[in-house]
Structure formats: structure tokens, C-alpha cells
N, C-alpha and C positions, 0 to 999 in steps of 0.2 A: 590439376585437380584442385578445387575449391575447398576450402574450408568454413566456410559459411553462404548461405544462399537467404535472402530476404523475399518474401511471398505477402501480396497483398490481395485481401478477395473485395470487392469493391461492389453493392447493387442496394436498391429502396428495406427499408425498414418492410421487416415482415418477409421474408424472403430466402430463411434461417441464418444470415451470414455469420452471426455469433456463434450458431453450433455448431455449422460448416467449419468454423476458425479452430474452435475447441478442437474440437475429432484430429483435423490436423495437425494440431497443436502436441495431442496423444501419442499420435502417429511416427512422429520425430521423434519428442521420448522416448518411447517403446525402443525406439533403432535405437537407442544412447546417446543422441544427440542433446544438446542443452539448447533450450528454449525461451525465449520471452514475444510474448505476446500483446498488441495491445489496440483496442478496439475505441472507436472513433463515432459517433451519435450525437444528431441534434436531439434538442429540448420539447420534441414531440411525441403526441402519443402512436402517429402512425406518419410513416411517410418520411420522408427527407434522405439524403444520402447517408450511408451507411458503409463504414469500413469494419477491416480485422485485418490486422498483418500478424506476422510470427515472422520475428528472427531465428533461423536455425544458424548452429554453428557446432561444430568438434570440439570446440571448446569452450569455455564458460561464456553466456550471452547474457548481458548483463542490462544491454536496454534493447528500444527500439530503433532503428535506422531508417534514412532518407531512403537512399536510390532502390528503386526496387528490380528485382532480378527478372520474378513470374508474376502477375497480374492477373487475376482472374475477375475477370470484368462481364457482371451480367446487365450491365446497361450501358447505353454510351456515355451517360456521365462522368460512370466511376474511368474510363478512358480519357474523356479529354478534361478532366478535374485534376487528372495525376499525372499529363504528360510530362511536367514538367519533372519527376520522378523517374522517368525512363529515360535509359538510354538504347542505343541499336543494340545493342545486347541482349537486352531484356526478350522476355516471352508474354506476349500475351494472348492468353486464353478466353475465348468465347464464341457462344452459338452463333451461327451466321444469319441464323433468323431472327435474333431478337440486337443484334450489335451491329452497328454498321461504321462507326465511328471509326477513321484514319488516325493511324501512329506511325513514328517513325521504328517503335520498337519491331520486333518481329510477330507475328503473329500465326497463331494456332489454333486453326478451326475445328470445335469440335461441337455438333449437336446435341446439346446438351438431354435433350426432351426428348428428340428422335429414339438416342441411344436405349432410355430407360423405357419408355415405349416398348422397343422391340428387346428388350432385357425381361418385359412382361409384368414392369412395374408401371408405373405412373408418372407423368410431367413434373408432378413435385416433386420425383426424387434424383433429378436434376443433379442437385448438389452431391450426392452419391458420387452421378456419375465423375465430376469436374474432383472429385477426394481420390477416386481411383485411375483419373488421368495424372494428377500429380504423384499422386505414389508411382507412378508409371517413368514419368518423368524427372524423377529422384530416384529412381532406380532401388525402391523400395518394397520390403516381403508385401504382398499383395494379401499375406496371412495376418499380420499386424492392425490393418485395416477391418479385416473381417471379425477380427478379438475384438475390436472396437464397437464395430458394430451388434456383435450379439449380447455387450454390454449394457450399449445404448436403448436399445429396440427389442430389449428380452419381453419386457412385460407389456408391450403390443402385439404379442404371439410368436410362434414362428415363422408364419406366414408372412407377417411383415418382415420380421429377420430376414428370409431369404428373398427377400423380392428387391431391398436392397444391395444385399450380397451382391445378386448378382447387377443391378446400376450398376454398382462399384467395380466390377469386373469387366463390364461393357468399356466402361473408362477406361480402364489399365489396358484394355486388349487395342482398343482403339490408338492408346499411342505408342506401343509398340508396331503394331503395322502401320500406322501412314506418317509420324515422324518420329522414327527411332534416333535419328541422327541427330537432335536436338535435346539428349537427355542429358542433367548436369550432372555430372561427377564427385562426389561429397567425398571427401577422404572419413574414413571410416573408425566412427571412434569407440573405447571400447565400453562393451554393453555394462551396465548399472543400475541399479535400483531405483529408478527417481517418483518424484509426484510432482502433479502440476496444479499451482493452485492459487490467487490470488493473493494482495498482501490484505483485504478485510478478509479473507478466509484463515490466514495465519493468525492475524489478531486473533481470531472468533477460536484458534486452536490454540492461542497463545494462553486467553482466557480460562479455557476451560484445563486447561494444564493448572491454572495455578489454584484452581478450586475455584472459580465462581458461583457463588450462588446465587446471586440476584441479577439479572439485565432488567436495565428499563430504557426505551428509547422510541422516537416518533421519527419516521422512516424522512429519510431526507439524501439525496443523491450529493455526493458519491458514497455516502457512509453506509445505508439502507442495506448492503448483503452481510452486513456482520449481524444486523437483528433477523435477516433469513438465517444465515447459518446456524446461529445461537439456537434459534427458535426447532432449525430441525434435530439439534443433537439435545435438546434441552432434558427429554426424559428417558436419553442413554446413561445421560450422566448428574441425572438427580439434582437437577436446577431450573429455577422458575424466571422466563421470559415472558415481559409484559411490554407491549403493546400500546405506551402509553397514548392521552390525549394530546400532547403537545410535550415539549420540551421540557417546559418550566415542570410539569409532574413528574417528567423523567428523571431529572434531576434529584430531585425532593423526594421522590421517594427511593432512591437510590439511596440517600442521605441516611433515611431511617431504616431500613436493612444494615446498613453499615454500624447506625448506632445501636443495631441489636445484634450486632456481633461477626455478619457472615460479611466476605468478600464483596463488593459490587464492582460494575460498570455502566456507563452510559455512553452514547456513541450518536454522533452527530457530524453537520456542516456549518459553517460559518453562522450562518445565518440562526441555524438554531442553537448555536454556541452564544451569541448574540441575550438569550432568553435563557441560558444556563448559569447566567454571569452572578446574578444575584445568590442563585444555590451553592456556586462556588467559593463566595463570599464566605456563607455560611458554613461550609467544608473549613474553609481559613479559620472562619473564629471557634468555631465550637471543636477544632479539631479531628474534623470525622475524615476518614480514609476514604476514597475513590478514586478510579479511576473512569477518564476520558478520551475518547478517540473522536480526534477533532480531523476529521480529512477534507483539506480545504479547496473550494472551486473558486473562480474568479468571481469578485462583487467589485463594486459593493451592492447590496438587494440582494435582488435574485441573479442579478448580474448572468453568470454564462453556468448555467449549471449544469450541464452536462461533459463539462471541458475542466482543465487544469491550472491551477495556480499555485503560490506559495506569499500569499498574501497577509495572511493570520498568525503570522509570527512572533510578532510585538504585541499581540490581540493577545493570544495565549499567554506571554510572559509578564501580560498588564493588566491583564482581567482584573478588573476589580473595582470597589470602593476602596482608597486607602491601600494598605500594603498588608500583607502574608506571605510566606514563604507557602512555595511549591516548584514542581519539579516539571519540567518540557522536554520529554523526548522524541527524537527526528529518526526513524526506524528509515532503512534507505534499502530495502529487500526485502525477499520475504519469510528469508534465514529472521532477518532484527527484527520483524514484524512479529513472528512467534516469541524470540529471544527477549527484548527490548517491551513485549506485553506484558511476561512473566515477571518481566523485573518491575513493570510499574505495581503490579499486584503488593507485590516485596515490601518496593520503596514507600508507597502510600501505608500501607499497615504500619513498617517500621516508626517512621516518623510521623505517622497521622496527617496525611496534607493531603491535597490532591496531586494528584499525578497526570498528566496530558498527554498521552502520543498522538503525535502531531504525523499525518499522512495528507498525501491528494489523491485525487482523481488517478492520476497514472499510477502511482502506486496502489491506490485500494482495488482498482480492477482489473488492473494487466495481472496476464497469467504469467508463470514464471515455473522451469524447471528445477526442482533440489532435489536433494539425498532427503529420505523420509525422514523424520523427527523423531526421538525416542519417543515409545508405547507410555513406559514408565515414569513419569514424573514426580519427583519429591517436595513437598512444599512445607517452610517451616512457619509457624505463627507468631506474631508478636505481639507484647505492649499488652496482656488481659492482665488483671490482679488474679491471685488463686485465689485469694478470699477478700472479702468485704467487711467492715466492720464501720457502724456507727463513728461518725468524724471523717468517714474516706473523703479524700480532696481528691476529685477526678482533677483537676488542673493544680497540681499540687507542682514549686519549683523542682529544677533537677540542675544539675551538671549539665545534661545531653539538651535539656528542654524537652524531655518527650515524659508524658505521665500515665501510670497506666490506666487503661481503658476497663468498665464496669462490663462482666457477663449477665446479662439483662437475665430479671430470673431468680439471681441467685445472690443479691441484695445485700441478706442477713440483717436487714435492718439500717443499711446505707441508703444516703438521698442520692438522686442527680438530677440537674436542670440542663438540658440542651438546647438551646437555643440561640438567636441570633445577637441577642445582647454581649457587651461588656460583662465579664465577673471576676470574681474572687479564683483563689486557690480550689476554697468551697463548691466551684461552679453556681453561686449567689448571683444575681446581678448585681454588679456596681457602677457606682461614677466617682469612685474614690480614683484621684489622682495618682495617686502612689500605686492604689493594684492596678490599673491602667496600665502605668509605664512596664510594673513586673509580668505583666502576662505580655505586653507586645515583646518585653526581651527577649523571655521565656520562647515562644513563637521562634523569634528570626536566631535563638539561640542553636537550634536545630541545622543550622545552616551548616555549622562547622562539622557536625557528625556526615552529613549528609553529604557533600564535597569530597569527604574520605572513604565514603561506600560508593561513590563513584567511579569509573575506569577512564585510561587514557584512550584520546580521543584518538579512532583508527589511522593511520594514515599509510597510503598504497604509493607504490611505485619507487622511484630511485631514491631513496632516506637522504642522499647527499645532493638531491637538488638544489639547483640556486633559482627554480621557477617552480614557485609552488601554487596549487589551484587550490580552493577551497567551494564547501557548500554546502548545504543539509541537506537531509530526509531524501527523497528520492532524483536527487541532481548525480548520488554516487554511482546508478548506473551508468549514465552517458560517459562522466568521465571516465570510471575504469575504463571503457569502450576506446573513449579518447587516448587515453595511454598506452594503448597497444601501438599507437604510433607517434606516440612521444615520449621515448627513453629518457628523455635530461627531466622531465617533468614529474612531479611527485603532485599527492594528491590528501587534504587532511580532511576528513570526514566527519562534520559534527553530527554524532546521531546523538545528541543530548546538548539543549543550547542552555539551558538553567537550572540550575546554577551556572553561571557563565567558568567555564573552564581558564580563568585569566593565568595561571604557570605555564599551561602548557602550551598555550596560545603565543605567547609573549615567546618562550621559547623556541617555539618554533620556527613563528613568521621574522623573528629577529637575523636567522639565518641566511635568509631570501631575500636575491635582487633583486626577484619580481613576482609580486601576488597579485593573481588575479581571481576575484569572486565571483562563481556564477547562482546567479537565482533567478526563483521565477517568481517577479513581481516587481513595481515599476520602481519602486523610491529606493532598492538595497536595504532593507530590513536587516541583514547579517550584517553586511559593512557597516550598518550606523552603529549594530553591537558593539562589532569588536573596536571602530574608533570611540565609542563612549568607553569602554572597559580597560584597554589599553593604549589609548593612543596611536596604535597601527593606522596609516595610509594605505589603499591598494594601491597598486600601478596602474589596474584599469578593469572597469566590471563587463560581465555579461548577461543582462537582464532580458525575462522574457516575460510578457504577459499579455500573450494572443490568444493562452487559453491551449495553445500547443505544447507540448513535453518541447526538452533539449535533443537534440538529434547530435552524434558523436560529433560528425562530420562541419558540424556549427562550430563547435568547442575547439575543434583541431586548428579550423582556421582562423579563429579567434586569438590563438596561442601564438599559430607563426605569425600572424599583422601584427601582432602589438608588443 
């Protein structure tokens, strides 16, 4: 009996495979199974090869995998594009009239168009059929599927409802009579609460947990589903989602939101991070709170935009003219994604800076199974004066460097200047040398409160390893995955790279006979870190940038060669 099975639907854009993936992505859930899903698209508006896999497993699935088990293959493409992912093992499913394409895997013919036809539905609903031969062949409630469906397909009538219904059932019935003998066996785990949902849709629930009230953003892949999501919960929960014209206004006016008091975010890609830089600047000097989801694709330009990378590392922790203190977190699930939003909200208010969560492509759109998230969220505010009085110094020194912030409004006869200039205590402009030097201390004075409301950096697997892996942001799926079959290996997890955690680093990797770094991007980005911060050597890195995620099965082999 298996404890995980890997499913890959493969055919042309337009053809529903993302919603085919979704449904059965549900389908797993529902049985209690834990899920990660993740779906694969060129950079066009119609056309070109198109994948969706879902890893199921009994127990926690924490990325995507190579070899695939079942294959559902509606062209011959998606067959001979991915043979080298199969073995004789494997199943592959597809109609015989529209697939003709030779594998070595096994194959399972099933009419996809015929069935729904004579089920009294339609040729498009095809994909029905091929959800209810795999429920079939996962030995899964055939009722699970139909919940799914009267979800899906409520408010196209019931008519449509039952016309898929029964597709879906055509499916299931069909591989029970002509190949029962080939159904996998999943040990069986126990049923759960769960939800499935993106890590830009955790952000977008991250967000609105910690009280957003202002989005601004200009849609740009992979970031683009966090300004859907926001946009469709926006007047659930009494917050205004704009639409900007580009980046630079997204920015910018995030900025003034912020300096009238409420929460913001803005959410982008490299390239329009690119065109934030200047606003961010401005965030640094005039001290205004924000936060940014920077989820990054491979460039440089437009470079691969529908694909993955972790290129914008150094980007995000250097953005600038000159220098400011701010904060880069590396969310590596969809658990951190909610968790790790909430706290950028936090930490940007507290200390007035900007705050970065840093995501890619595999992480902002792979689905992912979890425990639901608390309903209830608490959110505390920081840094306003209760009152105002003629003389107020918005930038006035402190112990912490943090000063407090004006509630626009309510004045009583105080000034404020915010803008991009050097100033005084006063928030004046100056070019006085002296307040120059006291507002840059001021500033990077923050640094030491900020380091201390920090947490220690996660680290999984054997504590007493003498081979230790390291990575960010969404690298911690593969290797937990990886670690399932590597006991001596331990694994440390920066989901926050700046302020650079130098104790705990230093600590750590001081233990270890052997560190290996993986990321995805060509030059090691983390490795130049940690040797500029501490002087650590790896032993040997593992870098990717094809624009493809890490698959466990890389990682594993990676650890025993080297």
C-alpha cells in the first residue's frame, strides 16, 4: 500500500486543465489526504503546452515531485514531453481518438468524449469524465466528487450540475469494469479539516487579518492573484482595492494611505519592483510603514515570466539610493505566507520601514493543503501620538529610533512635512550636517529593537546533524520532502533574510561538516550573504535557474554525491 501517489493532467491551454487540477486537488482533501499542487504555463495568451500535477500523500506534502505515478494525457504532447517522468509503473490515461502517442508506462484507455456523450452531457465535459475515472482509480467516494461538483456548477443551474454528475460517474463506472486490477491503493489517513489554497491567496488572507485597508497594485505575473483575491473580499471586509496605472502610482499612493494613518500594501514582480524602488526610498526616508510582496520570476526584462526563480534577493535587500533600514521576509508555505504577512503588517507599523515578503512563482500559485486559519484575528497598533501640540517633532531622537507617527486630522495646531528630502527632528528640510548624520543614526538605530522582535530561524530534521542544508522562501518545501530520506541531514530555514540573523547562523553552521546551499538563481545570492556576514564556506551549492521549482528527488541526489 502506497502512501503517496503523484498525478499529472498534461494538454493545450483552453482545455480546463487548471480547473480539472483544482477539483482534484479538493477531491484528495476532502478524503484527508494532504496536498500540493502545481501548475506549469507558457507566456501566452492561448495555446502552448499546459500542465497541473497534485502530489497526494497520507502524510504532510510539502512540494512537487518528478516521477509521475498517473498521467492524464489529452494530447500526444503532454505523453511524449514527459516520458522521461515515467516509469513502467506508471498509468497513463487517455482517449484513444484523440492520443496515439507510444510509452513505455502502462496505458488506460478510456473515451473521454464518447463517455459524456452517452452520460447525456457534452464533449466538453470530458474532463468530468477523466475526475471520475481517477476517483475510481484511487479508490475514492464517488460522493466527494459530486460535493465538488454541485459547488462548482451551482450557479450554472441544476441542469448543468447533473449532467456533469453523471460524466463523472460514467468515469468512475468505466474503471471499475474494464480495469479494476490497476487501482492504487493509498493507505488511508485520518479525515481533517483542511483548505486549499495558494500562497498569494494566504498573503491576500494574511493581509486582510492584519487590517488592511488600502491595496494599490498594477497586475503583473506571478503576483496578479493577490490584487484578484483582495479585490473580491475588499467590501466583505471594508477595504479599498485600487487598480493602479502602473507601479510607480501603486507605490506612491500606498505611501499616502499610510501617511494618513491606515495599514497598506502593494504587490508586484521583479520587474515592477524595478519601478517601486524610488517609492521605497521614500518609505526609508520619511519613514512611512508598508508593506511589499515582491514574488519573483526569472529575468532579467521580462525574462521567463510565467516560470520561477529566486533571483531578487540582493534586489530586495539593496533596493535603494544610499542606505535605510528594512526588513525581507522569505514565507516558505502557505502556513508563513498568512503567518509571516501578518507579521510584515506588525513590523512595518512598529518600526516605520518597509517590509518585503519575498515569494515566487511556485510559491504564489501552487495550491497547497492546511488546517484552516483562525476566523478571529487580533491586531495591535503602533507608534501614533495621542495628542498633537504645536512644536511636535514627527522625526524627533529616541533610544529605539522610532518616533511617533501624526493622526492626520487631528493636528491641534502641529505641522508636518513628508516628503522625499533630508530633515530636522522638526520634519523641516535640511542640509545641515549635523541633523543629517542624527536622522541616518536615528534610522539604522531601529535596527537593534528590530533584530530582538525577531524569531529564531526554523530549523527541521536531526538537530545533531553534521550535514546541514540550507535555503529560503520556497526551497523548504523540496527539502523537507528531501528529508524523509535523509535521517543524518538537518535543514535551517531562512524565512527572514534581513536583518541578517548573524548569531544564529554563525551558530549553527559552526557545528557542521558539511553545508550545502540550495537556491534558485545562478550566482548564490544566500551563499554571498552568509560569506559577507560571516565568513562561512559552503561545501557545495545547488543552484537552479531553468525557471523550474527543486524537485526532492534532485536534492537527495545532490546530498549523497557530494
Amino acid at each position: 500500500m502506497n502512501s503517496s501517489i503523484n498525478i499529472k493532467i498534461g494538454g493545450k491551454a483552453g482545455e480546463g486543465i487548471k480547473v480539472t487540477g483544482l477539483i482534484l486537488s479538493k477531491i484528495f482533501s476532502r478524503s484527508g489526504f494532504s496536498i500540493f499542487s502545481y501548475d506549469e504555463y507558457p507566456s501566452l495568451v492561448r495555446g502552448g503546452h499546459n500542465t497541473f500535477q497534485v502530489f497526494v500523500s497520507s502524510e504532510k506534502a510539502h512540494s512537487q515531485h518528478k516521477c509521475i505515478d498517473i498521467l492524464i494525457a489529452l494530447d500526444n504532447e503532454t505523453v511524449t514531453t514527459h516520458e522521461d517522468e515515467l516509469t513502467k509503473a506508471s498509468l497513463v490515461l487517455f482517449d484513444p481518438t484523440k492520443v496515439t502517442a507510444t510509452t513505455k508506462a502502462k496505458t488506460v484507455e478510456v473515451p473521454w468524449a464518447e463517455l459524456a456523450e452517452q452520460a447525456g452531457g457534452m464533449a466538453i465535459m470530458s474532463n468530468m469524465v477523466s475526475l471520475g475515472a481517477l476517483s475510481s482509480l484511487c479508490d475514492l467516494n464517488i460522493k466527494i466528487l459530486n460535493g465538488i461538483i454541485q459547488d462548482t456548477f451551482q450557479e450554472k443551474g441544476e441542469k448543468i450540475v447533473i449532467a456533469n454528475k453523471n460524466a463523472a460517474q460514467a468515469g468512475y463506472d468505466y474503471i471499475n469494469k474494464k480495469f479494476n486490477k490497476l487501482k492504487q491503493e493509498l493507505s488511508r489517513p485520518q479525515e481533517k479539516e483542511q483548505i486549499v489554497l495558494t500562497g498569494n491567496e494566504a498573503v491576500s488572507l494574511g493581509a486582510i487579518a492584519s487590517g488592511v485597508k488600502y491595496f494599490a497594485a498594477y497586475p503583473m505575473t506571478p503576483a496578479t492573484s493577490i490584487l484578484h483575491t483582495l479585490a473580491s473580499q475588499a467590501k466583505s471586509f471594508d477595504f479599498v482595492v485600487n487598480h493602479t496605472e502602473n507601479e510607480i502610482a501603486a507605490i506612491n499612493s500606498c505611501l499616502g494611505a499610510s501617511a494618513a494613518g491606515v495599514r497598506t500594501m502593494t504587490a508586484t514582480s521583479g520587474g515592477g519592483f524595478c519601478l517601486m524602488v524610488e517609492g521605497l526610498g521614500m518609505a526609508g526616508i520619511a519613514e512611512i510603514p508598508v508593506v511589499v510582496a515582491l514574488s519573483m520570476r526569472p529575468g532579467p526584462a521580462t525574462g521567463l515570466p510565467t516560470w520561477t526563480g529566486q533571483g531578487d534577493l540582493k534586489f530586495a535587500i539593496n533596493a535603494a539610493q544610499d542606505e535605510y533600514p528594512r526588513i525581507v521576509l522569505a514565507p516558505g508555505n502557505v502556513v508563513e505566507c498568512f503567518t509571516l504577512t501578518k507579521k510584515a503588517f506588525e513590523l512595518a507599523e512598529k518600526y516605520q520601514v518597509p517590509v518585503i515578503v519575498l515569494l515566487d512563482k511556485v510559491l504564489s500559485e501552487s495550491f497547497e493543503s492546511t488546517a484552516p486559519f483562525e476566523a478571529i484575528q487580533e491586531n495591535k497598533r503602533y507608534g501614533f501620538a495621542s495628542t498633537l501640540v504645536p512644536g511636535y517633532k514627527r522625526y524627533a531622537l529616541s533610544d529605539t529610533g522610532v518616533s511617533l507617527r501624526p493622526q492626520l486630522g487631528q493636528n491641534n495646531g502641529a505641522s508636518l512635512i513628508a516628503n522625499s528630502y533630508e530633515h530636522g527632528e522638526d520634519s523641516l528640510v535640511t542640509e545641515d550636517a549635523k541633523e543629517r548624520v542624527q536622522q541616518m543614526d536615528k534610522r539604522f538605530q531601529k535596527l537593534t529593537s528590530i533584530k530582538d522582535d525577531l524569531w529564531p530561524l526554523p530549523f527541521f530534521g536531526n538537530k545533531s546533524a553534521d550535514t546541514i542544508v540550507i535555503g529560503f522562501g520556497s526551497t523548504l518545501g523540496p527539502c523537507l520532502e528531501a528529508l524523509k530520506e535523509l535521517p543524518e541531514v538537518a535543514y535551517l530555514h531562512f524565512n527572514y533574510v534581513w536583518p541578517f540573523p548573524k548569531e544564529q547562523v554563525e551558530k549553527t553552521l559552526s557545528k557542521a561538516k558539511r553545508i550545502f546551499c540550495i537556491e534558485g538563481n545562478k550566482l548564490g545570492q544566500l551563499e554571498e550573504i552568509i560569506r559577507e556576514q560571516t565568513g562561512i564556506e559552503m561545501t557545495s551549492s545547488l543552484r537552479k535557474y531553468d525557471g523550474r521549482p527543486f524537485y526532492p528527488n534532485e536534492i537527495i541526489t545532490f546530498i549523497k554525491n557530494n
